[in-house]
ROKOL-822542 format. One record per residue: x, y, z of N, C-alpha, C, O in turn; residue number from 1; residue in one letter. Coordinates in Angstrom, 2 decimals, m for minus. Each point is the difference from the previous one (the first is absolute). Last residue first. Layout:
N
     n.xx     n.yy     n.zz    ca.xx    ca.yy    ca.zz     c.xx     c.yy     c.zz     o.xx     o.yy     o.zz  seq  type
        X        Y        Z        X        Y        Z        X        Y        Z        X        Y        Z  NUM     A
...
// end
This chain:
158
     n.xx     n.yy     n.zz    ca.xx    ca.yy    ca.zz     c.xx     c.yy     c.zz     o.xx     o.yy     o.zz  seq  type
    m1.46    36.14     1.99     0.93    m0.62    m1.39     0.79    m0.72     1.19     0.95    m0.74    m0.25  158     X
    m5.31     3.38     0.90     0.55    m0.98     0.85     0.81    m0.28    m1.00    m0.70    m0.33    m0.96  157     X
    m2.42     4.43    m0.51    m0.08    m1.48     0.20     1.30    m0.28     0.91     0.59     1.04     0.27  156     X
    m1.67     3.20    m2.05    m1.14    m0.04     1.03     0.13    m1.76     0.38    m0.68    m0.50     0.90  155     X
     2.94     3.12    m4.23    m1.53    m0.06    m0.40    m0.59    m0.49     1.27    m1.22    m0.16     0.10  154     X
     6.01     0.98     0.58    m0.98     1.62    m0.65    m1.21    m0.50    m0.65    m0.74     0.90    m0.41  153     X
     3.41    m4.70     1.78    m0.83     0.61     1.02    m0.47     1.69    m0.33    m0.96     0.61     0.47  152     X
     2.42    m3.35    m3.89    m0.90    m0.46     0.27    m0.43     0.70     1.57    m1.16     0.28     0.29  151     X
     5.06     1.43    m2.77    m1.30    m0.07    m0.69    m1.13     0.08     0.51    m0.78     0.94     0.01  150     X
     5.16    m2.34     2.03    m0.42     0.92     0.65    m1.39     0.81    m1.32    m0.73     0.89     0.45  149     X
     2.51    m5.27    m0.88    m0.67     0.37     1.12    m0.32     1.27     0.69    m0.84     0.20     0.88  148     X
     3.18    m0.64    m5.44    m1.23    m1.03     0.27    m0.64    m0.01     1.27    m1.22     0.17    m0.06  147     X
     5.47     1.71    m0.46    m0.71     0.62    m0.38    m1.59    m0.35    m0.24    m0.93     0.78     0.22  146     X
     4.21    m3.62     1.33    m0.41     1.38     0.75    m1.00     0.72    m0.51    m1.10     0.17     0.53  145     X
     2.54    m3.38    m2.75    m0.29    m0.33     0.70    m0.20     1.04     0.79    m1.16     0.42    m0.08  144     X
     3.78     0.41    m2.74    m1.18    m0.19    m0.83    m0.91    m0.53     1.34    m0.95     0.78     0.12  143     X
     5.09    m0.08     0.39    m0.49     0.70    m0.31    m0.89     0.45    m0.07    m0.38     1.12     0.34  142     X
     2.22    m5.01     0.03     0.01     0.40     1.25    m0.96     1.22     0.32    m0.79     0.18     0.93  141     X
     2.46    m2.42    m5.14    m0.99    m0.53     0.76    m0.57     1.04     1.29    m1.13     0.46     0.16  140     X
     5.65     0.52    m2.39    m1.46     0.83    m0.91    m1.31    m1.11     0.50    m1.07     0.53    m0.30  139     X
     4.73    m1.27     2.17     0.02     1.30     0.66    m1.61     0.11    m1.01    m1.16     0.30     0.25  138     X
     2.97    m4.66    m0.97    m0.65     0.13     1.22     0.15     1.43     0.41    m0.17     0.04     1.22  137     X
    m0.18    m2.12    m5.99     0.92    m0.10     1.11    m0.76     0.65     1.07    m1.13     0.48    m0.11  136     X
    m0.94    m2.95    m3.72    m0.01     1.50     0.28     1.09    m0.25     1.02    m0.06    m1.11     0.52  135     X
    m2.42    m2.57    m3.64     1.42     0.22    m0.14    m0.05     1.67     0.53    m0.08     0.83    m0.91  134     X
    m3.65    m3.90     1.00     0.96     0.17     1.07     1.64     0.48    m0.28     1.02    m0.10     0.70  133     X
    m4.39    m1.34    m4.34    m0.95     0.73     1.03     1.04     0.62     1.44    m0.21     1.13     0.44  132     X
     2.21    m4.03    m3.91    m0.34     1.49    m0.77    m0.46     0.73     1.68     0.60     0.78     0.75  131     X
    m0.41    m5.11    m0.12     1.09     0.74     0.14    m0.04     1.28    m0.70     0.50     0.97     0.56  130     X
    m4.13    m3.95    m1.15     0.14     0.52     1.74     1.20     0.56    m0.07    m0.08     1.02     0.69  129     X
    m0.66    m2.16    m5.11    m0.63     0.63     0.81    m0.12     0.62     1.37    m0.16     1.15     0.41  128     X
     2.77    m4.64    m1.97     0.35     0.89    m1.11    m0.53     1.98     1.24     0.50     0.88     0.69  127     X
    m2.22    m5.86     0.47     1.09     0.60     0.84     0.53     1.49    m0.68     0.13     0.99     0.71  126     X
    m4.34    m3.48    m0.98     0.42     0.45    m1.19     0.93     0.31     0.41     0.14     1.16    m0.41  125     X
    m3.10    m4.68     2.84     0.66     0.97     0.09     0.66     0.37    m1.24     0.36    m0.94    m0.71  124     X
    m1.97    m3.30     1.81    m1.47     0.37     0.11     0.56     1.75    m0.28    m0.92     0.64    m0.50  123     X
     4.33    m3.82     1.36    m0.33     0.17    m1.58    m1.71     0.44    m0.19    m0.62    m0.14    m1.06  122     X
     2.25    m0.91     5.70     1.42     0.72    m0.70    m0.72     0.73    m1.29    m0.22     1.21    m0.13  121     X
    m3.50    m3.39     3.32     1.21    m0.09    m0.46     0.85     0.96    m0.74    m0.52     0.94    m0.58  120     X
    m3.80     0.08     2.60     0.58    m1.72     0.79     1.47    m0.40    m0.44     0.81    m0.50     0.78  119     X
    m3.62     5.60     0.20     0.91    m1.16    m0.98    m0.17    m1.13     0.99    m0.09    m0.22     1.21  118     X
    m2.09     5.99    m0.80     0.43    m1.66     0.32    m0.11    m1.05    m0.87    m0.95    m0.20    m0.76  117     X
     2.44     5.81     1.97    m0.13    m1.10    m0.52    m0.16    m1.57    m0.19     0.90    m0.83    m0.15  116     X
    m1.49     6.30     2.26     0.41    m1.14     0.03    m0.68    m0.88    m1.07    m1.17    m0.02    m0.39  115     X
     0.73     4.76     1.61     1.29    m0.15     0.14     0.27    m1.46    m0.29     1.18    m0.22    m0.26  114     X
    m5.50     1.69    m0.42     0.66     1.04    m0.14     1.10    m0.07    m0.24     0.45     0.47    m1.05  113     X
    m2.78    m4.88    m0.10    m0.16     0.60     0.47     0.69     1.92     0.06     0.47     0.36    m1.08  112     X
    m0.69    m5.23    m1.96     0.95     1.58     0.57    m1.08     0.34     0.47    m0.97     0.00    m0.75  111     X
     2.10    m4.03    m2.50    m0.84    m0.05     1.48     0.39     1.12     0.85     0.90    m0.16     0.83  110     X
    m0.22    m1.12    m6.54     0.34     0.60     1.47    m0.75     0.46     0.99    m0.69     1.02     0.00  109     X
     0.77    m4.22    m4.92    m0.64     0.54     0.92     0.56     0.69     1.36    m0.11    m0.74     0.97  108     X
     2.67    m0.72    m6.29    m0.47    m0.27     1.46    m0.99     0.90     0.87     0.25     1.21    m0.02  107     X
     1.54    m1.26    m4.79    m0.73    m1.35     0.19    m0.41    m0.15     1.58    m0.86    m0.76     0.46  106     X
     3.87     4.08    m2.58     0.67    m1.24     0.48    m1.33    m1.23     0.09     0.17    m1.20     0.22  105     X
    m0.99     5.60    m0.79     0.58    m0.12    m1.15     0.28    m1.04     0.26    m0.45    m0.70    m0.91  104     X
    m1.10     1.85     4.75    m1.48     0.07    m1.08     1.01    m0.29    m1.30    m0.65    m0.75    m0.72  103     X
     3.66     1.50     4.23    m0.74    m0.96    m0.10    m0.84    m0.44    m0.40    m0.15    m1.22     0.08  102     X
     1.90     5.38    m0.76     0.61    m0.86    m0.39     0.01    m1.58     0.01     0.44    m0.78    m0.85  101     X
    m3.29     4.67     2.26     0.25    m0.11    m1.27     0.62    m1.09    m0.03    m0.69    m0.97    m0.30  100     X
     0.19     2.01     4.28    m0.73    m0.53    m0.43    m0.57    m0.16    m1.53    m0.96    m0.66    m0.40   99     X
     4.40     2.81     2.50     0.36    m1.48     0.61    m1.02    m0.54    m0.65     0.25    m1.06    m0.57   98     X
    m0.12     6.13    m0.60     1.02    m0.95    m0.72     0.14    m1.61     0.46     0.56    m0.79    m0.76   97     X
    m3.59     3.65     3.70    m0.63    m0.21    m1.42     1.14    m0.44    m0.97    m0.41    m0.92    m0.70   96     X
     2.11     1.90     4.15    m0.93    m0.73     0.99    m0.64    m0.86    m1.46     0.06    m1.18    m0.37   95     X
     2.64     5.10     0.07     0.36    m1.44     0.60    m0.33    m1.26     0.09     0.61    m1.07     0.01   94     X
    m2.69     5.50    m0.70     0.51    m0.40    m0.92     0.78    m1.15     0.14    m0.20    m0.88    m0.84   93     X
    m1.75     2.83     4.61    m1.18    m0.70    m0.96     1.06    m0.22    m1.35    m0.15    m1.17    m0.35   92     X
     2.09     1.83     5.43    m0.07     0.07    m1.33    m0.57    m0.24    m0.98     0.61    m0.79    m0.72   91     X
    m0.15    m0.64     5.43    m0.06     1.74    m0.28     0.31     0.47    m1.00     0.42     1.15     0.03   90     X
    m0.89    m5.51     0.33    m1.02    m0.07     0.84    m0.35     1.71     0.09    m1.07     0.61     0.05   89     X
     4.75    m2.73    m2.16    m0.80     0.16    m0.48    m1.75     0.41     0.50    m1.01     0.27    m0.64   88     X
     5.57    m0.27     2.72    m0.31     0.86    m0.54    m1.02    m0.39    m0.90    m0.51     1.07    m0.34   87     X
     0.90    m3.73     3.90    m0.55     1.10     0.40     0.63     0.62    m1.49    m1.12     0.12    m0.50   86     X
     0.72    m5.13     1.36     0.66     1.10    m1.04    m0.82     1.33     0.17    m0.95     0.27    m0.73   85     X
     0.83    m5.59     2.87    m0.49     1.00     0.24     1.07     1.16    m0.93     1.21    m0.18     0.15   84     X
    m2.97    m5.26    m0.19     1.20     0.36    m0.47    m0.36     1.79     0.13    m0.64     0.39    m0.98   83     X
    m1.56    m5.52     2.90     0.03     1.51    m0.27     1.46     0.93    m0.48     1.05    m0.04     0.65   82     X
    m2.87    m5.48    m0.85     1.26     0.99     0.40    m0.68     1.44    m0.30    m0.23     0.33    m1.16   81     X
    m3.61    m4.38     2.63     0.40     0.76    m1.36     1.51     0.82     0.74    m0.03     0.48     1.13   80     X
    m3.24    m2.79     1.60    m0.01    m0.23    m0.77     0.37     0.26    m1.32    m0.61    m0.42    m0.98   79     X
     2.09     1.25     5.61    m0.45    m1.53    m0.17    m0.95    m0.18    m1.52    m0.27    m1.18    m0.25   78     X
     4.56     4.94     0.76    m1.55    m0.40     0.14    m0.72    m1.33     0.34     0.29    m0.86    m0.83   77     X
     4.71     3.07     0.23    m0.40    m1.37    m0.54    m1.18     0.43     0.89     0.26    m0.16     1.20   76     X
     2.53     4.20    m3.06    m0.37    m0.60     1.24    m0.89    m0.99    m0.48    m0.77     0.26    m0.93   75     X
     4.45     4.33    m0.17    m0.60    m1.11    m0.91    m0.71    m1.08     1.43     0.56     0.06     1.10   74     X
     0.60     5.32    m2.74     0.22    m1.37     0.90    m0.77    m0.95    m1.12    m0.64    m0.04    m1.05   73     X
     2.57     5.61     0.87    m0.45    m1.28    m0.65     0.23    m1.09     0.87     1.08    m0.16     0.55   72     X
    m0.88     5.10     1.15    m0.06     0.08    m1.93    m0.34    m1.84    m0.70    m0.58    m0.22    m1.06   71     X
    m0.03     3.43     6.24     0.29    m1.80    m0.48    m0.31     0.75    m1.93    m0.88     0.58    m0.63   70     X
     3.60     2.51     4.67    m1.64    m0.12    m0.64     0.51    m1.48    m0.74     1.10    m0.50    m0.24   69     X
     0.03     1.10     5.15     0.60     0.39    m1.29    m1.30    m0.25    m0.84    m1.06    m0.56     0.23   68     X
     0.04     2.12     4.83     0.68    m0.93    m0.86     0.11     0.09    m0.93    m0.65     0.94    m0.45   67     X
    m1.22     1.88     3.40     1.12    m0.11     0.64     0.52    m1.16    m0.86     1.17    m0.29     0.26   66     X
    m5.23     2.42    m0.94     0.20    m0.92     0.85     0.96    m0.74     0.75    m0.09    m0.88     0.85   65     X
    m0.23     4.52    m4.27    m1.18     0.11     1.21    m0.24    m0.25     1.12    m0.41     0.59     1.00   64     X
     5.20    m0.03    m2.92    m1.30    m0.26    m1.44    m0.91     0.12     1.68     0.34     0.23     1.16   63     X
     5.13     1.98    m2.37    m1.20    m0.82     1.15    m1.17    m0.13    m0.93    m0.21     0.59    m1.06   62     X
     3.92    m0.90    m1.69     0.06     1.24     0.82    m1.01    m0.99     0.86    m0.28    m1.20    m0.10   61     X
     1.94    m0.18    m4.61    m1.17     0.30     0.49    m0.30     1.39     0.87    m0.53     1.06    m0.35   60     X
     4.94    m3.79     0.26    m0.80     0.31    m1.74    m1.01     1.28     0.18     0.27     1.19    m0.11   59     X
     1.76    m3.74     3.43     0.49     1.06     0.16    m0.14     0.72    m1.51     0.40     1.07    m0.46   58     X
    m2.63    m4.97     2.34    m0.82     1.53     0.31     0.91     1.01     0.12    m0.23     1.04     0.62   57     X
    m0.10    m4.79    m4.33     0.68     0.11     1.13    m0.60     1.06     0.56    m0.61     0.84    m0.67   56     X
    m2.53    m3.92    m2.37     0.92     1.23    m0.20     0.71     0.29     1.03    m0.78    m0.06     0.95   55     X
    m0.61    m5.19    m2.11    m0.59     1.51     0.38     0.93     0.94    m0.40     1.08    m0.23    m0.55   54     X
    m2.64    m5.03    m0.30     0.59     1.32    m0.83     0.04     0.89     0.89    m1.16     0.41     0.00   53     X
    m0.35    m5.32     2.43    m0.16     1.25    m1.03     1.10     0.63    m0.33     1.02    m0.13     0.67   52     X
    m3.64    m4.83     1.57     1.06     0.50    m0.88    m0.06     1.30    m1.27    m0.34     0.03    m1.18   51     X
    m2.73    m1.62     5.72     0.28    m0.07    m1.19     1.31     0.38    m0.73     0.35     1.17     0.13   50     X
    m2.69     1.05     3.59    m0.19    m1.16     0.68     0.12    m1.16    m1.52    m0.99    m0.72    m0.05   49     X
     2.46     5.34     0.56    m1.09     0.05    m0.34    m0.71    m1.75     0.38    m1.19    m0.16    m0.24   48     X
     5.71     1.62     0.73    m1.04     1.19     0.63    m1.89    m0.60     0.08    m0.90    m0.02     0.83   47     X
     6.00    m2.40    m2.79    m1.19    m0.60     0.55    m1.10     1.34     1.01    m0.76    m0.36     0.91   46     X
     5.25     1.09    m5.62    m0.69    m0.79     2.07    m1.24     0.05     0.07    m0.76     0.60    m0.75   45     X
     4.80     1.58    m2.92    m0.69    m0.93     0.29    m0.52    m0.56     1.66     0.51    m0.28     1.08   44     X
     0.76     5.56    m4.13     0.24    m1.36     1.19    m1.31    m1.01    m0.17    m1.21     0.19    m0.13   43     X
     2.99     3.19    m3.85    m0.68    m0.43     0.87     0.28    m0.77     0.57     0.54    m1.00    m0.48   42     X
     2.28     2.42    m3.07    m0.21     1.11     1.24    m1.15    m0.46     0.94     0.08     0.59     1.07   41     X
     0.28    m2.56    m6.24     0.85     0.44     0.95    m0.11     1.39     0.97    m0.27     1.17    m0.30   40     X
    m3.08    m4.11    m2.63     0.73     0.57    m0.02     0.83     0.53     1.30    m0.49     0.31     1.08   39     X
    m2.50    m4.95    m2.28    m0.16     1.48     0.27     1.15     0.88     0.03     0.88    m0.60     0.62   38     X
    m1.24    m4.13    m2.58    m0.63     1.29    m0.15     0.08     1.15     0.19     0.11     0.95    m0.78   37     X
     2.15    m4.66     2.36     0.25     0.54    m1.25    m0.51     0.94    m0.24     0.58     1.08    m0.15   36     X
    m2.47    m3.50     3.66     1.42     0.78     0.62     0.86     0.72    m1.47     0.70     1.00     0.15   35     X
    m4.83    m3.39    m0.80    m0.38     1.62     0.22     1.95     0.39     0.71     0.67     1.03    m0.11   34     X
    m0.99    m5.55    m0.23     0.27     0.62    m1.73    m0.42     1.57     0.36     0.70     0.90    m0.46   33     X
    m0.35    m3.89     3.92     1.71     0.11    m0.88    m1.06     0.86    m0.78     0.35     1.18    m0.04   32     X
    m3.52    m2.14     2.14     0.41     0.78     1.11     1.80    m0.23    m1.19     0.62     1.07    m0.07   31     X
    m3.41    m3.95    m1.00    m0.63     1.37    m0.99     0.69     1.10     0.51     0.21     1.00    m0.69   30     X
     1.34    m5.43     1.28     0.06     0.46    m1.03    m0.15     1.21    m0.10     0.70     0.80    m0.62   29     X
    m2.50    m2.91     4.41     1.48     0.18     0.28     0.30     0.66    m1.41     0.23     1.20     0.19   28     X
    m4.46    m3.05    m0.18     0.12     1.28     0.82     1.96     0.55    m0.17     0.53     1.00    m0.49   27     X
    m1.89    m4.94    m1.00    m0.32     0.62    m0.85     0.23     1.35     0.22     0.54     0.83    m0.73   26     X
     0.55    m4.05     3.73     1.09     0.13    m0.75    m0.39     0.69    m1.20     0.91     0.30    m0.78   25     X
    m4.31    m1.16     3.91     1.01     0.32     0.77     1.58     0.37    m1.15     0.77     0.93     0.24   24     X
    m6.29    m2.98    m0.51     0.78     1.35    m0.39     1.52     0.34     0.18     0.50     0.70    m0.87   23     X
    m2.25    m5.08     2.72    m0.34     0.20    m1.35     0.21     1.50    m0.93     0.49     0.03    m1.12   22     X
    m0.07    m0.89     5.90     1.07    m0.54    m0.77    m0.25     0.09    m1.17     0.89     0.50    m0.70   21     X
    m2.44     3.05     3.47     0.06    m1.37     0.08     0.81    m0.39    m1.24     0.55     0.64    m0.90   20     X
     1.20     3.50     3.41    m1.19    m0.09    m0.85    m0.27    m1.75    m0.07     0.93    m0.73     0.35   19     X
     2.25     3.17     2.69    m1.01    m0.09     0.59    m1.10    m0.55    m1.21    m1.10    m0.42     0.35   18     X
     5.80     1.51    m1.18    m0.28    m1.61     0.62    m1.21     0.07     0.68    m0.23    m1.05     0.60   17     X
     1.13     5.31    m2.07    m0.15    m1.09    m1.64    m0.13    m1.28     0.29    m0.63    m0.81    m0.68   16     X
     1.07     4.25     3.79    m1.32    m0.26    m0.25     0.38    m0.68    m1.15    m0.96    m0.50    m0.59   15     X
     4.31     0.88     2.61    m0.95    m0.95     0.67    m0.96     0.14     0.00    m0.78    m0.62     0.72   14     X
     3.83     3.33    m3.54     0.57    m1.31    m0.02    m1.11    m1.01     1.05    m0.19    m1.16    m0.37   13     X
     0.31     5.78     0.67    m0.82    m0.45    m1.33     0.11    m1.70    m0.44    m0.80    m0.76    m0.56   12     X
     0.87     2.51     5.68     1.00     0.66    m1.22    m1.27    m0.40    m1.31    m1.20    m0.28    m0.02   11     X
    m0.85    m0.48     5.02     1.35     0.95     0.25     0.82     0.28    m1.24     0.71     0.99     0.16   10     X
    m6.14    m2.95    m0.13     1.67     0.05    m0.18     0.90     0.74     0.53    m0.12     1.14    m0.46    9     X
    m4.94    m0.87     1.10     0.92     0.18     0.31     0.97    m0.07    m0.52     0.68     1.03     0.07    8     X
    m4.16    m2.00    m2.47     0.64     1.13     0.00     0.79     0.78     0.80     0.50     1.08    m0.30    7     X
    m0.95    m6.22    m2.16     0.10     0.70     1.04     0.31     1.77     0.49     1.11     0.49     0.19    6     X
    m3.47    m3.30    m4.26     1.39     0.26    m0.20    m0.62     0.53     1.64    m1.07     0.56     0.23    5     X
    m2.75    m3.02    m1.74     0.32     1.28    m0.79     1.73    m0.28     1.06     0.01    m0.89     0.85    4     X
    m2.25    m3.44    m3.08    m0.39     1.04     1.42     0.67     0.98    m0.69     0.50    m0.03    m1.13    3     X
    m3.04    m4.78    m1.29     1.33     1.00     0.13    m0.21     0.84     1.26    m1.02    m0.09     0.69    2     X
     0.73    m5.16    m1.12    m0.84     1.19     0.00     0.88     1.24     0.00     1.07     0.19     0.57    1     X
// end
């Protein structure tokens, strides 16, 4: 039976031995391959109770909550890998190029705002997800800010 990835873990490494067995070395893959992905300057760790991207907070500066901003995780679900990509989530063109490309590819994408859910590797346009995440982390950071401080001038909770 599958389970979701321990969100205690103490590293990334024992939430990957936390996934069941049957996911477990698929998972391990995807956590190497976004380590390709994502561009240089983001810390890797477990904040978010999951294996994340973040922005350093000496990037950033202080954020709301006192933690780094999450630019990309990845997390074994009990039913589906969520694969999370905040810039597309703050980026309709982004967002709308992932789902082009998988509509060209023949594939359906399970997207929510920020998240994505997969069962496998090749359910993914990687091409794509890497286009989508190729921003370094000052001009994220940026942007991100700027995104929340938007949303609370309309009066919302970001």
């Amino acid at each position: 039976m599958q389970s979701a990835g321990d969100r205690n873990s103490p590293s990334v490494a024992a939430y990957i031995d936390s996934v069941d067995d049957k996911r477990r070395e698929t998972f391990r893959v995807l956590v190497d391959k976004m380590r390709g992905l994502v561009p240089d300057g983001y810390d890797e760790n477990m904040t978010w109770g999951f294996p994340t991207w973040e922005v350093p907070l000496s990037i950033s500066g202080p954020t709301y909550n006192k933690k780094p901003l999450m630019f990309a995780a990845l997390a074994a679900q009990k039913k589906h890998i969520g694969l999370y990509i905040m810039c597309a989530y703050m980026n309709e063109q982004r967002k709308q190029a992932l789902l082009d490309a998988h509509e060209k590819a023949g594939k359906k994408l399970d997207m929510g705002k920020s998240c994505i859910r997969f069962q496998h590797e090749d359910d993914l346009e990687w091409d794509a997800i890497a286009a989508a995440i190729d921003v370094g982390p000052e001009q994220f950071a940026k942007a991100a800010i700027a995104e929340r401080e938007a949303a609370i001038g309309k009066g919302k909770r970001g």
